[in-house]
C-alpha positions as CSV (number, residue, x, y, z in Angstrom):
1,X,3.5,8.5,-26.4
2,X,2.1,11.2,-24.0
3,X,1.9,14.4,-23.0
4,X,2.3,15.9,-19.5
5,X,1.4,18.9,-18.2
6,X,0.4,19.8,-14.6
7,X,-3.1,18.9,-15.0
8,X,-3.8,16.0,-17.2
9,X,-1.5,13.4,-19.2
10,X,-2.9,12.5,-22.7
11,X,-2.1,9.0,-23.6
12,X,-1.9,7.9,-27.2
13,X,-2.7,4.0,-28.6
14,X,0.7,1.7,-29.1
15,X,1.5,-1.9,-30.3
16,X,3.8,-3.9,-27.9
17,X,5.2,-6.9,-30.0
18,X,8.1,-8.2,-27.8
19,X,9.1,-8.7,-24.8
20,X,10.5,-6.4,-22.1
21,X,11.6,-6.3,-18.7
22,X,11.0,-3.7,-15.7
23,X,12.2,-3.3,-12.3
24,X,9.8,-0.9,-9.9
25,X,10.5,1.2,-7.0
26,X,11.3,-0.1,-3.2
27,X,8.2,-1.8,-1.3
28,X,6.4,1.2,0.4
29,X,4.6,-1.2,2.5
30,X,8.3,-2.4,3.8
31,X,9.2,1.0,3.2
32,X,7.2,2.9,5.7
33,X,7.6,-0.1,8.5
34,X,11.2,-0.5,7.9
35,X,11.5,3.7,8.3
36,X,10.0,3.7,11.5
37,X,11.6,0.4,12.6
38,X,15.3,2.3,11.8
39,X,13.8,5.5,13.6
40,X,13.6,3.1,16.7
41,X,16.1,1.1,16.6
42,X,19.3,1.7,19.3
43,X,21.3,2.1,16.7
44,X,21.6,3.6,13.1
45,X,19.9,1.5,10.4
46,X,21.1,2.0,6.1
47,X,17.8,1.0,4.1
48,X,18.4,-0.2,0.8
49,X,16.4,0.6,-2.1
50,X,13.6,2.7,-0.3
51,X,10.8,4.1,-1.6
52,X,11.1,7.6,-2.3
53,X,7.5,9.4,-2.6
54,X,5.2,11.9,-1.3
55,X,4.1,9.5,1.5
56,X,7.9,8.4,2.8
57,X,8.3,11.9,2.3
58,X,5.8,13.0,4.9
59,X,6.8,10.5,7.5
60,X,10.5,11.4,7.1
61,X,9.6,14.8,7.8
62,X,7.2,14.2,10.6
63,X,10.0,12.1,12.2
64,X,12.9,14.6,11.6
65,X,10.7,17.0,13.3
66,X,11.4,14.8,16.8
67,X,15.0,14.8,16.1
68,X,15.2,11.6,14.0
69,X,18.6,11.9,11.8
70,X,18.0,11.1,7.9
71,X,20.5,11.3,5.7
72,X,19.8,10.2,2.0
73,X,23.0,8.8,0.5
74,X,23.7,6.9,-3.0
75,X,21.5,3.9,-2.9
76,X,19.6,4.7,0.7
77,X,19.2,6.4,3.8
78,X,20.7,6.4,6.6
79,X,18.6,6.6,9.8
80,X,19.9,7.4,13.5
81,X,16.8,7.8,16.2
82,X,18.6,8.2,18.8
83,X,18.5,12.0,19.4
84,X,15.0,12.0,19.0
85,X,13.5,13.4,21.9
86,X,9.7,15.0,22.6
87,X,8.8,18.3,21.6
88,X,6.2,19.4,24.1
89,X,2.5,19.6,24.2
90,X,1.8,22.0,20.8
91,X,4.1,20.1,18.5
92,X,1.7,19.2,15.3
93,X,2.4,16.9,12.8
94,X,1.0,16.6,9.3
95,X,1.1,14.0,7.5
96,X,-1.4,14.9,4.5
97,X,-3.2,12.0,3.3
98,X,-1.0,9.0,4.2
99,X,-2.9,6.7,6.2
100,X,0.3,4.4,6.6
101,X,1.7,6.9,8.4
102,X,-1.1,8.2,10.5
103,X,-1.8,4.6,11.7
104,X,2.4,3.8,12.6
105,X,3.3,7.2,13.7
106,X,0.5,7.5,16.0
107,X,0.8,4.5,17.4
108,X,4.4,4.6,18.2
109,X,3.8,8.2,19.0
110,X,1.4,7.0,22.3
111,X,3.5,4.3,23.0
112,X,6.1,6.8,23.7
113,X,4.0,9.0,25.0
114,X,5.1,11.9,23.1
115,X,2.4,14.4,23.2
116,X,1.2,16.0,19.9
117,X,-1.7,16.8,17.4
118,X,-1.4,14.5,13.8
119,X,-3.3,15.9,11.1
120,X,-3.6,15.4,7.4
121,X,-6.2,16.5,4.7
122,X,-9.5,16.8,4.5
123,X,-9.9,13.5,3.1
124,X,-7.8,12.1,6.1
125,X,-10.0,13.7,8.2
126,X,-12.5,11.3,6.7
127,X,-10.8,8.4,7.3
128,X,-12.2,6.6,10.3
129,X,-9.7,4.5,12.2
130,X,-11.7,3.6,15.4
131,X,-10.4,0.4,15.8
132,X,-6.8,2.0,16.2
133,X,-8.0,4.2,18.9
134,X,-9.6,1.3,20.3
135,X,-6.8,-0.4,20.5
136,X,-4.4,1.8,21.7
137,X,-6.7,2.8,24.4
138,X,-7.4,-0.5,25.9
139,X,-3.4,-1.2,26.2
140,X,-3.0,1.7,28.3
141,X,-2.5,4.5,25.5
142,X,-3.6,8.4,25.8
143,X,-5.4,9.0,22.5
144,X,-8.4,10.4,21.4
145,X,-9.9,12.3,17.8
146,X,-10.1,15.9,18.5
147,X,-13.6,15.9,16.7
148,X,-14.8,12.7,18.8
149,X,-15.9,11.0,15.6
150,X,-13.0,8.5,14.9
151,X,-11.0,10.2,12.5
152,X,-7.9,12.4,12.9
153,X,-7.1,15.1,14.0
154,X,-6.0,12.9,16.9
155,X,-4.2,14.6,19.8
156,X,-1.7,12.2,21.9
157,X,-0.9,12.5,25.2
158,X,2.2,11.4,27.4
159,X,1.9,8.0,29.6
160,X,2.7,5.7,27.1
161,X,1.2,1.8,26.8
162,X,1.1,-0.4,29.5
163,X,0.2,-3.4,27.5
164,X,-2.2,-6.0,28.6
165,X,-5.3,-7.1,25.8
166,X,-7.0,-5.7,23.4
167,X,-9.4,-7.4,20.6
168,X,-10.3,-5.4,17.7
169,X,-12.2,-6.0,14.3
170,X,-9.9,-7.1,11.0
171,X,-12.2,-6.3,8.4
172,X,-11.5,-2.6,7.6
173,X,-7.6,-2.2,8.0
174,X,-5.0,-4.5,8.5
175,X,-2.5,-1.0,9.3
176,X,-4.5,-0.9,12.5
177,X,-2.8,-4.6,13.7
178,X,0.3,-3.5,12.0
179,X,0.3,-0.2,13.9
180,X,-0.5,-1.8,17.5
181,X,2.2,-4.3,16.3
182,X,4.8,-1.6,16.2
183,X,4.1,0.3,19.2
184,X,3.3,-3.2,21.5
185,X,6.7,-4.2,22.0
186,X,7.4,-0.4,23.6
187,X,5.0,-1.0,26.0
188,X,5.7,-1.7,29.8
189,X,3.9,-5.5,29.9
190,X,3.3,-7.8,27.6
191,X,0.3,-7.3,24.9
192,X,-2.3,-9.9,23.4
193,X,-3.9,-8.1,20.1
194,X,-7.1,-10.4,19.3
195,X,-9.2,-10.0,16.5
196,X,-12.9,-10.1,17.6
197,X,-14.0,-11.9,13.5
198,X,-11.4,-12.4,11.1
199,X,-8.3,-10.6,9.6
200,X,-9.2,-9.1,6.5
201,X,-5.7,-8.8,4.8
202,X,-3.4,-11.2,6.7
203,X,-0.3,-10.8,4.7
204,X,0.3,-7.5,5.4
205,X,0.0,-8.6,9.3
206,X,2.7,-11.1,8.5
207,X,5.0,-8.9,6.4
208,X,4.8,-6.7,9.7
209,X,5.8,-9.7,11.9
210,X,8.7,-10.6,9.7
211,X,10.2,-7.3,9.5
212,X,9.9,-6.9,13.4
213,X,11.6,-9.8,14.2
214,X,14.6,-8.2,11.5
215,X,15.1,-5.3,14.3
216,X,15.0,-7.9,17.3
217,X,11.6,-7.8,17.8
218,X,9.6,-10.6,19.2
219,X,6.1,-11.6,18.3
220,X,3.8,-14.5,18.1
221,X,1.4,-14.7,15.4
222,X,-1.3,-17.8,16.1
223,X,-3.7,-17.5,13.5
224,X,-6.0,-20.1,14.7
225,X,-7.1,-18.3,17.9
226,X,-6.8,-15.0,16.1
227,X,-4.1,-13.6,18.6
228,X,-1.0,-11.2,18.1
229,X,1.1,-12.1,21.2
230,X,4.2,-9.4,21.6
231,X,6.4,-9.0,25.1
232,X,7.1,-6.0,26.7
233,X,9.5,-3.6,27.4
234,X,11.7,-4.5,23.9
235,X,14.3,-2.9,22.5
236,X,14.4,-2.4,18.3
237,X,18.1,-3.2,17.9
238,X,19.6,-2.5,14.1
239,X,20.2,-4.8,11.8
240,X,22.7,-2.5,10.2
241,X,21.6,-2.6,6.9
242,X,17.6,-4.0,5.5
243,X,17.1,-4.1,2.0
244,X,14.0,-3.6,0.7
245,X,12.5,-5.3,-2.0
246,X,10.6,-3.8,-5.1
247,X,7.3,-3.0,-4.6
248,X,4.2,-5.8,-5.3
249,X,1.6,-3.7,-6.0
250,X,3.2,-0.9,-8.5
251,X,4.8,-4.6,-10.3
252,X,1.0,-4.9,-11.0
253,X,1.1,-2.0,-13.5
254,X,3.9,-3.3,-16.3
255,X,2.1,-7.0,-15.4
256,X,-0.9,-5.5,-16.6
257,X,0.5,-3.6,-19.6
258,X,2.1,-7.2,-20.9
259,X,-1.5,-9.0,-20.4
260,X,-3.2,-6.3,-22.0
261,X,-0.6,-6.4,-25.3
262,X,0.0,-10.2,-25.4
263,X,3.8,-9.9,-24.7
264,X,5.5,-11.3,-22.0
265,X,7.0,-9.6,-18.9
266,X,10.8,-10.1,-17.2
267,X,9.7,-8.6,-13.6
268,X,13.1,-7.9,-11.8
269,X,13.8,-8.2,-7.9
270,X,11.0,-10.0,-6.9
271,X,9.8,-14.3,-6.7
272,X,7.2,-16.0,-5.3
273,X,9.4,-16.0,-1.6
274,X,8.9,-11.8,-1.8
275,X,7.6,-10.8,1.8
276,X,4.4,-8.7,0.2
277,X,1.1,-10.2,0.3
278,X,0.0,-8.4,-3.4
279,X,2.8,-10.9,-4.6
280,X,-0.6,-13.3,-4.5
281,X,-1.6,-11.4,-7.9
282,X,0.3,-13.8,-9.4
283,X,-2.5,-16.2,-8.8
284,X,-5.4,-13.8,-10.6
285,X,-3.0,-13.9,-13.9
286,X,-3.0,-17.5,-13.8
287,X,-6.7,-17.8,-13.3
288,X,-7.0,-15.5,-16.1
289,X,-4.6,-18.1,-18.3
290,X,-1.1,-16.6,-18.1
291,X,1.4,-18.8,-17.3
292,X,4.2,-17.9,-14.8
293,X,7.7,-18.7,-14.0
294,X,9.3,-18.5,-10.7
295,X,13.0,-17.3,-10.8
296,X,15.8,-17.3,-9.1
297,X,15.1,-13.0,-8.4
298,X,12.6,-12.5,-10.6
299,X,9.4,-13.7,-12.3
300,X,8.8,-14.3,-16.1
301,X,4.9,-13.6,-17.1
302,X,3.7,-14.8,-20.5
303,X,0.3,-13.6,-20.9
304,X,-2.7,-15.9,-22.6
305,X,-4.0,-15.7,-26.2
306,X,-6.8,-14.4,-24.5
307,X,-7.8,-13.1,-21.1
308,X,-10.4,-15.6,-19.3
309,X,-13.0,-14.3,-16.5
310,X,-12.6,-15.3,-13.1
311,X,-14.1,-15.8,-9.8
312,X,-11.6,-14.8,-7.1
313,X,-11.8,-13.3,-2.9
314,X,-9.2,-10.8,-3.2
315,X,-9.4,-9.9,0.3
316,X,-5.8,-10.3,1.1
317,X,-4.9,-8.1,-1.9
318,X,-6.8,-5.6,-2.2
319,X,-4.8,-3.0,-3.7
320,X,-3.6,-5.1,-6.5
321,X,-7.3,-6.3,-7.3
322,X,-7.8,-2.8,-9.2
323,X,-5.0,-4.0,-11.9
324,X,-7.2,-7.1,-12.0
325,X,-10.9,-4.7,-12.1
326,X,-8.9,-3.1,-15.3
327,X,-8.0,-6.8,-17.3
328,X,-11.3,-8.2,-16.3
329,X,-12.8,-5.3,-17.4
330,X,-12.1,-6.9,-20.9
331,X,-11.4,-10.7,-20.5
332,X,-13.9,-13.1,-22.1
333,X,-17.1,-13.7,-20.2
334,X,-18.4,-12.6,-16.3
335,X,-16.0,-12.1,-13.5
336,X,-16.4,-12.0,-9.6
337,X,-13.9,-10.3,-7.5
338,X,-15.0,-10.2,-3.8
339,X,-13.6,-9.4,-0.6
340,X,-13.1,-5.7,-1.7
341,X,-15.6,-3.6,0.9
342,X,-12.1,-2.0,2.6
343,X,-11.7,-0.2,-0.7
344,X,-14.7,2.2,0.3
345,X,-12.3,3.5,2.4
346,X,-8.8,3.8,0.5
347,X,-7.7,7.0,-0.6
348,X,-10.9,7.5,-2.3
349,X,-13.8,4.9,-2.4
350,X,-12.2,3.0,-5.0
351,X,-15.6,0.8,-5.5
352,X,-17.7,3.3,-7.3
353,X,-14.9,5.2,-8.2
354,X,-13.4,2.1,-10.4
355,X,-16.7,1.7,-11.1
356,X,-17.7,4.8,-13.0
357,X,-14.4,5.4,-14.4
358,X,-14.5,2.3,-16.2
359,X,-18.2,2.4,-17.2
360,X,-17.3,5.8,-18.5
361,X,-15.3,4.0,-21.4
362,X,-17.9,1.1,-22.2
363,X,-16.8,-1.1,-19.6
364,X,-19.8,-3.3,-17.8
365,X,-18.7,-2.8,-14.1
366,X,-21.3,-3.3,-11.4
367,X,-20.4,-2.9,-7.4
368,X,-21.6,-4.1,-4.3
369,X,-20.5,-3.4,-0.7
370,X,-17.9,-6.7,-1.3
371,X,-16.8,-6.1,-4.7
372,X,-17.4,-6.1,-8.1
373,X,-19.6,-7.9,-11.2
374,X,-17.8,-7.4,-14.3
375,X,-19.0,-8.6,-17.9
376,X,-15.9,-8.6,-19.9
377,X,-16.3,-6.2,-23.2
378,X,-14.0,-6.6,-26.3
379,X,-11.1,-4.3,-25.9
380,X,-11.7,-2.6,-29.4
381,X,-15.0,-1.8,-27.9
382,X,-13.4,0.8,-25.3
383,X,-13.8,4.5,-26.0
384,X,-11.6,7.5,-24.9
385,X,-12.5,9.7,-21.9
386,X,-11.1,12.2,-19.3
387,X,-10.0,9.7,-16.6
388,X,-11.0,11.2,-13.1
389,X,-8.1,10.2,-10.6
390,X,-10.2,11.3,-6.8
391,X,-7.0,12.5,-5.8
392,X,-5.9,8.6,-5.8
393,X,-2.5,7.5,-7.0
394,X,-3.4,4.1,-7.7
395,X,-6.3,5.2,-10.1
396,X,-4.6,7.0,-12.0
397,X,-2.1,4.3,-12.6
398,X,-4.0,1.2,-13.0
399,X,-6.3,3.1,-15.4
400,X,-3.1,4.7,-17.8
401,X,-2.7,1.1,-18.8
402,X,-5.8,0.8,-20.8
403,X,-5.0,4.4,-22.2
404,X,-2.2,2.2,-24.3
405,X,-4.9,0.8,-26.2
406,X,-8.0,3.2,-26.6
407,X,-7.7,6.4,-28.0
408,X,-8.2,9.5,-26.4
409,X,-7.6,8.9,-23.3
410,X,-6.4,11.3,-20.6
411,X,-5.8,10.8,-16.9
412,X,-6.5,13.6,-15.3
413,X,-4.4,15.1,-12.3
414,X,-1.5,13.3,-13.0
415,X,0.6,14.0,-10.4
416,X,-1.2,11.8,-8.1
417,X,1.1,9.2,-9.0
418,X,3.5,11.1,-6.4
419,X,2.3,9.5,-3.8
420,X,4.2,6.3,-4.4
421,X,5.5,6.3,-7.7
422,X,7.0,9.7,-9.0
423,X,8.6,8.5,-12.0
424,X,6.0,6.5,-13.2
425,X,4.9,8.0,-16.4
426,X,8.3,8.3,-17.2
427,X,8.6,4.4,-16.5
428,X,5.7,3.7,-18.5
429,X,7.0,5.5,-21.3
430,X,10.0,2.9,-21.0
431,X,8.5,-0.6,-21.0
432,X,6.5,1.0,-24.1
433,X,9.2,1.8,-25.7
434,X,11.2,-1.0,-24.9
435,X,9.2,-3.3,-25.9
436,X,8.4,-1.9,-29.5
């Protein structure tokens, strides 16, 4: 199928013809909440099917560096936060290019008011996150960007939130709610988070909300007035053990691989009721013909004859809309999928980067500041190339899947896929072959 070495991973043309099933890594959206939930939490917490990647693997060591216990047993980890303890004014913490992280640690990190320095890579250093800063500073918080220009480094100070209102904008990140969400309930009063125009990715806001209210947390969520309301001075109690459910967004990629080969898809551990919001790309593959079944734990994709165009706001999922960028790329006719700007500012800018990765092979792919114009080329059309990745996990993996169909194609820096999915070539190696 492939080959593998350090920097590039050549894959070669296949023929699906029958069904298979797959079964992806933990959630690391629930992941990274649920991690520093448990890190919280008064007592210790076992977390079921986590993610294990570069990013959980940065937080975990950012947190064990405060004293948090982690202890990785058969199936999970076990997490005890009670020792963890500030470690004084110079205490830095790098947390390399996972802006999850950046935007919970930090937050929970002024709440409290454990002084230290957070930095990352260059490219975090790019990364504005005003609106956090924002935030956090009008609730009481000591926070500021070393550089005064919005991005980390960011050096916290000790005081910790008092709480009270702050109104920030939803149309860049919904991590920045998420992380005011997580450090609110630590704060002496109560807190009112408002958003000053509209939420950009709601369901990640309420995947937040439902996992606090797991540890004892509570929150009001009143969409209407655009208002997070959260009390004060709470207490994360354990729930013992949280299981954590596959993750939505790598599901995209064997979804994608069945469209693109016309078989259908057994997708283990996770149903329409899944907490994610990308579970809502189930909705582009029916728009695009596939018709879907909702199981008891899992969902059964059979993919159309052919792939149909469609006009769809992805706003809420915007991660997952680069699986759909790749099958548009060659359904039959003109597709429109908006709502996209935020993905300017991703790992890499994932607009032009989709863009002229795609174009690249023959695709016709057109951005704007919201999203992108696709014209829908025949598949057989597609040539080979060298597949630049920006550094970006998620490029390299929504891209590999049209490597299953045009030759000569290679995805360069491979490795990427650390990030979040470490075994993902060799799971792509197994629906392949599994379904052969």
């Amino acid at each position: 199928m492939a080959t593998s070495p350090s920097h590039s991973y050549s894959l070669s043309p296949c023929q699906l013809s029958k069904s298979f099933s797959a079964r992806v890594p933990g959630s690391k959206s629930i992941t990274n909440r649920a991690l520093f939930a448990a890190a919280l939490s008064d007592k210790p917490v076992f977390l079921k099917g986590p993610l294990e990647s570069e990013d959980t693997q940065v937080a975990s060591k950012a947190l064990r560096s405060f004293g948090v216990v982690i202890e990785e047993l058969d199936g999970g980890w076990l997490v005890d936060g009670r020792t963890a303890s500030p470690q004084g004014n110079d205490h830095e913490i790098y947390l390399a290019n996972a802006g999850t992280a950046v935007r919970f640690l930090s937050s929970i990190l002024v709440a409290k008011g454990w002084p230290c320095r957070v930095h990352g890579t260059d490219r975090m250093h790019q990364r504005p996150i005003g609106p956090l800063l924002k935030g956090l500073g009008e609730l009481g918080g000591n926070i500021k960007a070393k550089l005064d220009n919005s991005c980390p480094p960011l050096l916290i100070g000790s005081g910790g939130l008092k709480g009270g209102e702050t109104a920030i904008s939803g149309q860049v990140s919904s991590q920045f709610f998420s992380g005011l969400m997580m450090a609110a309930p630590l704060a002496k009063e109560a807190s009112t988070i408002s958003v000053t125009d509209s939420w950009l990715s709601l369901p990640y806001i309420h995947l937040t909300a439902a996992l606090l209210k797991s540890f004892g947390i509570e929150v009001d969520i009143d969409e209407k007035k655009g208002r997070i309301e959260i009390p004060g001075n709470q207490t994360y109690q354990s729930p013992t053990d949280y299981d954590i459910e596959p993750d939505a967004t790598a599901a995209t990629y064997p979804i994608g691989l069945a469209m693109l080969h016309g078989v259908s898809l057994q997708l283990e551990g996770l149903n329409l009721s899944a907490l994610q919001g990308d579970i809502a790309f189930v909705e582009v593959l029916k728009a695009m013909g596939a018709d879907v079944e909702n199981l008891d734990n899992s969902l059964l994709v059979h993919p159309p004859k052919e792939l149909s165009s469609v006009e769809m706001d992805l706003k809420k999922i915007p991660d997952a809309a680069m699986t759909a960028v790749v099958l548009a790329s060659i359904a039959k006719g003109k597709s429109r999928l908006s709502g996209l700007k935020n993905l300017a500012y991703k790992e890499c800018d994932r607009l032009n980067a989709l863009k002229t990765e795609l174009c690249k092979m023959g695709a016709k792919v057109d951005v704007d500041e919201d999203g992108f114009s696709i014209e829908g080329v025949p598949l057989d059309t597609l040539r080979g190339a060298k597949i630049e990745t920006y550094h970006d996990h998620r490029m390299a993996m929504c891209l590999s899947l049209l490597g299953t169909k045009v030759p000569d194609t290679v995805i360069l820096d491979p490795s990427c896929v650390n990030k979040t999915y470490p075994r993902y070539w060799e799971d792509l190696n197994t629906w392949i072959k599994s379904a052969q």
